[in-house]
N, C-alpha and C positions, 0 to 999 in steps of 0.2 A: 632626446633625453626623456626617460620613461617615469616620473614622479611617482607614479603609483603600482612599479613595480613590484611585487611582492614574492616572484618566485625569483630573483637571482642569486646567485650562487652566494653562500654563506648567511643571507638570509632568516633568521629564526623571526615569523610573526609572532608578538608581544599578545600575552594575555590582556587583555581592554576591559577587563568586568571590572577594574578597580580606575578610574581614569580620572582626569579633572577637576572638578570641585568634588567627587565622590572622595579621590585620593587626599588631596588636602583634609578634608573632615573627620575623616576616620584616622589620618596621622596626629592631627589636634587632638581626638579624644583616644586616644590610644599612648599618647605621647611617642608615636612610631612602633607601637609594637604589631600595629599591623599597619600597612605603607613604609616602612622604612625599606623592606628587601622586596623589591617590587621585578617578576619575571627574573629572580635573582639576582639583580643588582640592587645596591644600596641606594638609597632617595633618600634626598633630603626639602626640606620648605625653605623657600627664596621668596622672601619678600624686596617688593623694588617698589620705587616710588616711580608711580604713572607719569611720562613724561610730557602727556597732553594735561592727563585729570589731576596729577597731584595727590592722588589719593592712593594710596596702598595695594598696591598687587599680589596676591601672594598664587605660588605654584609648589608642587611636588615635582622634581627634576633629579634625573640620575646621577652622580658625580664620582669622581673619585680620588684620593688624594697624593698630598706632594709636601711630605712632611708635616705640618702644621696647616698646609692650605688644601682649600677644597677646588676640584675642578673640574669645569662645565664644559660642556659642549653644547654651544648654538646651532643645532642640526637641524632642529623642527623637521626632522626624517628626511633630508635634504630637499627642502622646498628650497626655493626661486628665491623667498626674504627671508630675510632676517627671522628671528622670533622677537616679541615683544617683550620680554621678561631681558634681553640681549638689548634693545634699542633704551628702553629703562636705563639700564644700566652704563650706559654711553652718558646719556642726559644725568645722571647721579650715578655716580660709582659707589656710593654708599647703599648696604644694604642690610638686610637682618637673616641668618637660616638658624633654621633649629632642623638638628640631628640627632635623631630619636626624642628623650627628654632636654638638651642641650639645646639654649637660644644663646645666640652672640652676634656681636655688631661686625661685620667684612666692609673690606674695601672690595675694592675691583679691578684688576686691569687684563690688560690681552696681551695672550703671550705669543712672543714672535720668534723666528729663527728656531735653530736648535733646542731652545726650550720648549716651543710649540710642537716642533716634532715628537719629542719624546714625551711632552703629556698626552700628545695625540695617541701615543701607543700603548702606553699604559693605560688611557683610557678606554681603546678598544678592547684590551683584554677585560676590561670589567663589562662594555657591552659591545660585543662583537659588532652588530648592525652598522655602529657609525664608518665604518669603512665599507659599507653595502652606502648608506646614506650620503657620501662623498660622489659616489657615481652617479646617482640623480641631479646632480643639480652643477653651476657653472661659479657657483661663488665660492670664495674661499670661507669654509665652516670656521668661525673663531671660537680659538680656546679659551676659554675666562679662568683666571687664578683668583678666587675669594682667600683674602689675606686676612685673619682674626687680626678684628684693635686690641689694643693692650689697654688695661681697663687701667 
């Protein structure tokens, strides 16, 4: 198993001039008008509560949606663990994103069977890779459904 594959087939490498804390900061002051459509897909900010520190996490992460609800893929490009923004959210299912100028409070859960399947494919279609990032690695990648609370 090759992690750092970068030529297999279907493959597109991600522009990386906008990454990290640089993505987060410029979606904050832009209110997503630059980071929301990042290498073509939509991002959104995912705040989770640290499930060591307790203290607030926040990232820019691709998603796509399922009527009302927003959905992730725990890929971290098909590494060997989990992602951490993914282990959060085990430890609190509760969490915050803001999409574009839009903040709201989600839950969290993982979706399994036939539901799984077919956010898996709809979410490929918004970024191709994750079915490149499935071949890298031996765990099964979980789909997270963020479900807006009703205020």
């Amino acid at each position: 198993m090759n992690t750092t594959n970068t030529s297999a087939p279907g493959y597109a490498p991600p522009d990386l001039s906008l990454v990290g804390e640089a993505h987060v900061r410029r979606y904050l002051e832009t209110d997503g008008a630059v980071g929301h459509v990042w290498n073509g897909a939509p991002c959104l900010l995912l705040t989770t509560t640290g499930r060591k520190s307790g203290q607030a996490r926040q990232i820019a992460i691709i998603y796509s949606r399922d009527g009302p609800n927003f959905v992730l893929i725990a890929s971290k490009g098909g590494s060997p663990a989990h992602p951490s923004w993914y282990l959060n959210l085990l430890g609190n299912p509760r969490a915050q994103i803001q999409v574009k100028a839009e903040k709201m409070e989600v839950t969290a859960r993982i979706a399994e069977g036939e539901e799984r399947e077919r956010l898996w494919r709809d979410a490929a279609q918004v970024w191709p890779n994750y079915d490149v990032y499935v071949t890298r690695t031996t765990r099964r990648i979980p789909v997270v459904v963020l479900e807006p609370m009703r205020r």
